[in-house]
N, CA, C and O of each residue as an XYZ file, in Angstrom:
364
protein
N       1.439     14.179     23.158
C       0.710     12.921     23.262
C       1.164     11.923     22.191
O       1.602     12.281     21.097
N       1.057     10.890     22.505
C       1.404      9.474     21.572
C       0.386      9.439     20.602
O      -0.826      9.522     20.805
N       0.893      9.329     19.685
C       0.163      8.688     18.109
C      -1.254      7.293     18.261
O      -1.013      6.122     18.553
N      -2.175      7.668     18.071
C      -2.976      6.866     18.415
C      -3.877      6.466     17.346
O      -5.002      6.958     17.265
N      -3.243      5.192     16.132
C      -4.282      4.491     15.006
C      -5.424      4.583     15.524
O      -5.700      4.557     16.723
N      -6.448      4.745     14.218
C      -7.467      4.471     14.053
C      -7.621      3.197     14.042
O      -6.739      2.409     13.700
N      -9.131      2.785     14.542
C      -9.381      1.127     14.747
C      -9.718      1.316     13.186
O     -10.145      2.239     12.494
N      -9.164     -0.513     12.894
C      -9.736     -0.527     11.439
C     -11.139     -1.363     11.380
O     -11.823     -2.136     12.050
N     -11.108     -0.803     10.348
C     -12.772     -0.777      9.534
C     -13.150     -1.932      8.712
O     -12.597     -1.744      7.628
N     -13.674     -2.802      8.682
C     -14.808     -4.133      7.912
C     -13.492     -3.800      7.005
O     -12.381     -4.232      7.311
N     -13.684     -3.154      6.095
C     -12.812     -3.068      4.397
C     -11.909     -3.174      4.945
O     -11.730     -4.299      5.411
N     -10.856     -2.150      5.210
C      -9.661     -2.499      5.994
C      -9.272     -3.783      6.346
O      -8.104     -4.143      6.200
N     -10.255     -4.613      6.857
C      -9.762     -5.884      7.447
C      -9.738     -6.920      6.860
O      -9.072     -7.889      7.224
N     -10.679     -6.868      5.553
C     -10.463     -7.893      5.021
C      -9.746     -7.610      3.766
O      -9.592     -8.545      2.980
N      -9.250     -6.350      3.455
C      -7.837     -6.082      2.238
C      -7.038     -6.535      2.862
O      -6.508     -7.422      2.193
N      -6.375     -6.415      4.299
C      -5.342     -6.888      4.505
C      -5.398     -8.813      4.689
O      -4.474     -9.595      4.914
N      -6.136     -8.940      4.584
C      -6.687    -10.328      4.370
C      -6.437    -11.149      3.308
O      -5.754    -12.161      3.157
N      -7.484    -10.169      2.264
C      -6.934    -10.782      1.208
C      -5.734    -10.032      0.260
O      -5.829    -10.336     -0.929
N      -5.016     -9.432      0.475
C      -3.124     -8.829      0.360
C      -2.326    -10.247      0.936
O      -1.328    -10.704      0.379
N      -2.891    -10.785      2.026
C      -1.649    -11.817      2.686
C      -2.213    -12.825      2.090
O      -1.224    -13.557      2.122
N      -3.204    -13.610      1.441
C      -3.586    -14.731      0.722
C      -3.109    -14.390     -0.510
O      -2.348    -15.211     -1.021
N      -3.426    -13.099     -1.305
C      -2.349    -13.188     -2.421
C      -0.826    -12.763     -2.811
O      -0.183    -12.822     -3.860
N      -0.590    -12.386     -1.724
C       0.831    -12.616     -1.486
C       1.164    -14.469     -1.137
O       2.131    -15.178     -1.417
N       0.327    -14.653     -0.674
C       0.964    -16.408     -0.634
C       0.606    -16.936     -1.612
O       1.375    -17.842     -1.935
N      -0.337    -16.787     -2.357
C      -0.477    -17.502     -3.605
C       0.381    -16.999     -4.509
O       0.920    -17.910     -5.137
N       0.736    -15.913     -4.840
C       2.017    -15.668     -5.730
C       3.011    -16.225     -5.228
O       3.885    -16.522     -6.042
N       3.288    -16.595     -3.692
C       5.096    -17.114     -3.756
C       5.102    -18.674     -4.034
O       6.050    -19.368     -4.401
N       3.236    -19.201     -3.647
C       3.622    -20.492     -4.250
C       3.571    -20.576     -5.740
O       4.142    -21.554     -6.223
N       3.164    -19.982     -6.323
C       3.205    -20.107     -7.563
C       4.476    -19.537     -8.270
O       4.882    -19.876     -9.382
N       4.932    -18.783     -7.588
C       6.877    -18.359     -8.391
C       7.504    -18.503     -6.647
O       7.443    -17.732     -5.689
N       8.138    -19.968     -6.845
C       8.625    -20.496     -5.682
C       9.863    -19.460     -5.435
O       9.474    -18.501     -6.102
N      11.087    -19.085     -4.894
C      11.631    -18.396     -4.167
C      13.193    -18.807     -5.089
O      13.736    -19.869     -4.784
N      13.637    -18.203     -5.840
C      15.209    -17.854     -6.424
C      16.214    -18.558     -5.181
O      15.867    -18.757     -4.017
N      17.466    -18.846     -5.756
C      18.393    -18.776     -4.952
C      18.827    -17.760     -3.898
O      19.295    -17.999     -2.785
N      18.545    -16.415     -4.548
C      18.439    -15.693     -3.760
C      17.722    -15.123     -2.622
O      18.222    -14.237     -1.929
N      16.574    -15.606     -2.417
C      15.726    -15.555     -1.360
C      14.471    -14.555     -2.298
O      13.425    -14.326     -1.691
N      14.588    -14.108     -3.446
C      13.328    -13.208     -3.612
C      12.389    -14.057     -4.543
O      12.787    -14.929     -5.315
N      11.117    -13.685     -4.362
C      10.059    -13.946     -5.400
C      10.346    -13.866     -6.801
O      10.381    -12.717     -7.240
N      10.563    -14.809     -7.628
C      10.386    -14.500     -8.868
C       9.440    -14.076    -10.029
O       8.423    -13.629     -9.498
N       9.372    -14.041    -10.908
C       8.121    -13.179    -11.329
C       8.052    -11.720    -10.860
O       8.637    -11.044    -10.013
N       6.682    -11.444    -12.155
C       6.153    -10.026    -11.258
C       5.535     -9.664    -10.308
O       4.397    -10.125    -10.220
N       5.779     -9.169     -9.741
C       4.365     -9.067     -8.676
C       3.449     -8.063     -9.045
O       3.818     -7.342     -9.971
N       2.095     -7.787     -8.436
C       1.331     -7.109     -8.850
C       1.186     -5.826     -7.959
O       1.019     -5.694     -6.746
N       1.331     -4.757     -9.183
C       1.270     -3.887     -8.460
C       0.009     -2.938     -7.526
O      -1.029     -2.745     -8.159
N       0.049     -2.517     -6.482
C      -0.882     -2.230     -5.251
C      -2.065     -1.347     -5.527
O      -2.747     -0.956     -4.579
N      -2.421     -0.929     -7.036
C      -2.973     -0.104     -7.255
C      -4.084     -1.121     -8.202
O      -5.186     -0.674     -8.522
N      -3.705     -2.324     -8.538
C      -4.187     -3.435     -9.276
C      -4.921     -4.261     -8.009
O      -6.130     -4.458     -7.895
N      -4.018     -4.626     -7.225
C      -4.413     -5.302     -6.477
C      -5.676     -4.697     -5.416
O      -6.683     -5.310     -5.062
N      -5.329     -3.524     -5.106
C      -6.621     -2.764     -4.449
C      -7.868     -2.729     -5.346
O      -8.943     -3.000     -4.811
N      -7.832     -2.361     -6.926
C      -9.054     -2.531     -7.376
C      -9.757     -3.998     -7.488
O     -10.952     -4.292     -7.508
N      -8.761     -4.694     -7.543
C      -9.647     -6.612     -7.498
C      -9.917     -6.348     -6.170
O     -11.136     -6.272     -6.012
N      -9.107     -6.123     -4.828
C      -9.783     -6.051     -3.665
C     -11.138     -5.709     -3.398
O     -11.989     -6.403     -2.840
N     -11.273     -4.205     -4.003
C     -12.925     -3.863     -4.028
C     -13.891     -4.251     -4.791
O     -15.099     -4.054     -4.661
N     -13.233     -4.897     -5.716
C     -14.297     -5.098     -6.500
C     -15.135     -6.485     -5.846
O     -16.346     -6.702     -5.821
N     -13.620     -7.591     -5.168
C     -14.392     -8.757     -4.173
C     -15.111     -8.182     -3.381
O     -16.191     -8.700     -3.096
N     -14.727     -6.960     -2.802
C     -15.465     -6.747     -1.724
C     -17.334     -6.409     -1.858
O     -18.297     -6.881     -1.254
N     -17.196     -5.338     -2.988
C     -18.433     -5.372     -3.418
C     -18.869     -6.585     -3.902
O     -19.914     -6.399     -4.525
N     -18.622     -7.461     -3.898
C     -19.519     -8.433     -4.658
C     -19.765     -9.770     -3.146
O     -20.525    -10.737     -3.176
N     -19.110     -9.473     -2.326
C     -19.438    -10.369     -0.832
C     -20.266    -10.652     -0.514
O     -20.823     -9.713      0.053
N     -21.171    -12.042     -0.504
C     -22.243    -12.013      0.036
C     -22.580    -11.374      1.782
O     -21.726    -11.302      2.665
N     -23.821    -11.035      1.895
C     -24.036    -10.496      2.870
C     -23.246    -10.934      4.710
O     -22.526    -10.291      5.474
N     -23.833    -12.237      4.767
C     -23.184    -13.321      5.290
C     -21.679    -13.183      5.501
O     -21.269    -13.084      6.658
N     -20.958    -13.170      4.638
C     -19.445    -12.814      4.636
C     -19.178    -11.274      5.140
O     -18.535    -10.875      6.111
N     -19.896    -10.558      4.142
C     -19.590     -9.341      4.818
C     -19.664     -9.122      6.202
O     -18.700     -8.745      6.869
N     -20.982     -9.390      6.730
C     -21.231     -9.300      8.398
C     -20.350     -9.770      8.899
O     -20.173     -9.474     10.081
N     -19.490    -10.625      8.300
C     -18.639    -11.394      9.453
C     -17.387    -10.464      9.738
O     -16.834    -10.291     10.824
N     -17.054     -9.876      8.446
C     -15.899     -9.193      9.229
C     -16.255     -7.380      9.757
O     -15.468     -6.544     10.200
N     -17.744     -7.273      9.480
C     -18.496     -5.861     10.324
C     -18.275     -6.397     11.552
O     -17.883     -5.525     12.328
N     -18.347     -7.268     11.954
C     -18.432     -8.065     13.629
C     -16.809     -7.962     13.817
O     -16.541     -7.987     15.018
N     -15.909     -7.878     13.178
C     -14.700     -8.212     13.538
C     -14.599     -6.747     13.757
O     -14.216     -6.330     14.850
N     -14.878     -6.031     12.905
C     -14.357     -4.081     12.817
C     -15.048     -3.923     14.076
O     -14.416     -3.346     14.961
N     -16.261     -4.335     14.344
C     -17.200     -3.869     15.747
C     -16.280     -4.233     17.128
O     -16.080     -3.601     18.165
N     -15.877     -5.382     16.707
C     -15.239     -5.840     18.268
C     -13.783     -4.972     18.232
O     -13.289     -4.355     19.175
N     -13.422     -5.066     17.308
C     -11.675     -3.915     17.306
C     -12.322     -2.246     17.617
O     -11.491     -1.441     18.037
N     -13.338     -1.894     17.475
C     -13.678     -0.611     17.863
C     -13.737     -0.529     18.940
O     -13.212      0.299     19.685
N     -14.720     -1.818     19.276
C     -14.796     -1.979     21.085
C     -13.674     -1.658     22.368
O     -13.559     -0.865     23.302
N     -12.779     -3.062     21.637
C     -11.316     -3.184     22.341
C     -10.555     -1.146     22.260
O     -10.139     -0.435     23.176
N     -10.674     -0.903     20.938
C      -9.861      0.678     20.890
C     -10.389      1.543     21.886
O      -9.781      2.235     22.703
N     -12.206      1.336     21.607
C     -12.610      2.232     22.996
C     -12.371      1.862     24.251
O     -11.796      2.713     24.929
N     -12.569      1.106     24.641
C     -11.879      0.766     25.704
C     -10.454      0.961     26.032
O     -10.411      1.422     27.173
N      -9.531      0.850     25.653
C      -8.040      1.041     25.496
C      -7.881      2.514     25.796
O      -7.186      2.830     26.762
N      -8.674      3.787     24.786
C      -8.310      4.722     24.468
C      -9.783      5.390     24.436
O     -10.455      5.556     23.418
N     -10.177      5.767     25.856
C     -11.517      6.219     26.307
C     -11.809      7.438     25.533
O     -12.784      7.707     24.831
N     -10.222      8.453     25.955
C     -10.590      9.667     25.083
C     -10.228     10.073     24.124
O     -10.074     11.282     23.951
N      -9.927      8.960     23.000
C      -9.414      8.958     21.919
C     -10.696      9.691     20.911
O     -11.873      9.331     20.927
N     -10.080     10.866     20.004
C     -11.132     11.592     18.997
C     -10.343     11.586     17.874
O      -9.213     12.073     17.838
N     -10.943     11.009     16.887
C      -9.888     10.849     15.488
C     -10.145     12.579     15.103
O     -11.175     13.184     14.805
N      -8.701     13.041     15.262
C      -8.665     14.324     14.562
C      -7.581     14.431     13.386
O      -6.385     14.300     13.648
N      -8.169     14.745     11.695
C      -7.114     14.462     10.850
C      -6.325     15.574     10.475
O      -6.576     16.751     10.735
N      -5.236     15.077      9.770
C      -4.133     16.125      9.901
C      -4.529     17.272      8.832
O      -5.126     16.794      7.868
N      -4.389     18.306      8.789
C      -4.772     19.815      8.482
C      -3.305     20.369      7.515
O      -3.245     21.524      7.093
């Protein structure tokens, strides 16, 4: 059988959220080398995940719901897609 992701989850959706807003705010802020790469450091993913949660815990309610409604409707769409889909993890 084919490999079948898990729908993602409220958190999930809005790390990758805010990962692509601060990835754009770092390239505007260290504009792009001759060479095509970012200059500066970038931050590394283990930094950036703890500011992630820590926004996350601190979200007002309001915000939060909004992207529980987004994880709800991507669960929806997965069930539907993938009726007999059972997340079983690897052993």
């Amino acid at each position: 059988p084919l490999y079948i992701p898990r729908p993602e989850n409220a958190f999930i959706l809005f790390r990758k959220d805010a990962v692509a807003k601060m990835r754009a705010a770092q390239a505007i802020a260290s504009p792009d080398s001759e060479d095509g790469r970012v200059k500066g450091k970038k931050q590394r993913q283990a930094d950036m995940s703890k500011s992630i949660s820590k926004m996350w815990k601190e979200l007002p309610p309001d915000e939060r719901g909004r992207w529980e409604e987004m994880a709800a409707k991507i669960k929806r769409e997965h069930e539907a897609k993938h009726p007999d889909y059972r997340y079983q993890p690897a052993r």
